[in-house]
N, C-alpha and C positions, 0 to 999 in steps of 0.2 A: 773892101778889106776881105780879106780870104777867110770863111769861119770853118777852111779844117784844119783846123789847129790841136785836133785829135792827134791825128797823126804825127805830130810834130811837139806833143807835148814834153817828152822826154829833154829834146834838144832847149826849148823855150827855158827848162828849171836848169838843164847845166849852164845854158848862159845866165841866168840871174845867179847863182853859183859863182859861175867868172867873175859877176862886176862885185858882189858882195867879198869879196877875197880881197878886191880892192881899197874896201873901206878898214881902217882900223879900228876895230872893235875889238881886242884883246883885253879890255877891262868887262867886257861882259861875260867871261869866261864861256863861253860858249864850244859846248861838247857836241854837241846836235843840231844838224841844217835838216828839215823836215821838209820837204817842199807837200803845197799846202792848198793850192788855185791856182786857175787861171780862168780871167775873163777878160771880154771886151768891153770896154766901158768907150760909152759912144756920147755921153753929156758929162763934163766936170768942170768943178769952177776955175781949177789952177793948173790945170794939165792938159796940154794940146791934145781934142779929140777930133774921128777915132782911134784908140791905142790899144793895143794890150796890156794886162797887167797881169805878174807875175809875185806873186804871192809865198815865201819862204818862211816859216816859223823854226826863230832860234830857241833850244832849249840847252838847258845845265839837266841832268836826270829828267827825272820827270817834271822839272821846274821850267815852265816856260821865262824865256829870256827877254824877245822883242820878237819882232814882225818886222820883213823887209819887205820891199816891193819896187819891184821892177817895173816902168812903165817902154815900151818899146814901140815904135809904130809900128805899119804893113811892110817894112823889109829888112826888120827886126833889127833898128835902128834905134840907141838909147836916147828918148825922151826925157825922162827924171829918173828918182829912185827918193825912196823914203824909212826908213830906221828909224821903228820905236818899239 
């Protein structure tokens, strides 16, 4: 797995961005996509590793909303995704 994903970070949060556009969450009123992490998580019990994970916190004001997260593998190919 490639770990410069420094470089490459910008592009990693507008694709979790993309897929989260996907989901309807319009009842959570959500004014603010904050992007928030990103790690490799290389042991999980329910999510094929190793992946990346992309990490987005939904906020109303200053009132946090949920937490998205993007899992992707090495060719930034969508794994899962999780909303809470």
């Amino acid at each position: 797995m490639d770990l410069n994903i420094v470089q490459y970070k910008n592009e990693y949060y507008e694709l979790a961005q993309e897929y989260l556009k996907k989901i309807d969450f319009v009842d959570l009123n959500i004014l603010e996509i904050i992007p928030k992490s990103i790690s490799i998580v290389i042991d999980h019990d329910f999510i094929p590793t190793p992946c990346i994970e992309i990490k987005l916190e939904l906020s109303k004001g200053e009132k946090k909303t949920a937490n998205y997260f993007l899992y992707l593998n090495e060719n930034k190919e969508f794994v899962d995704e999780f909303l809470y």
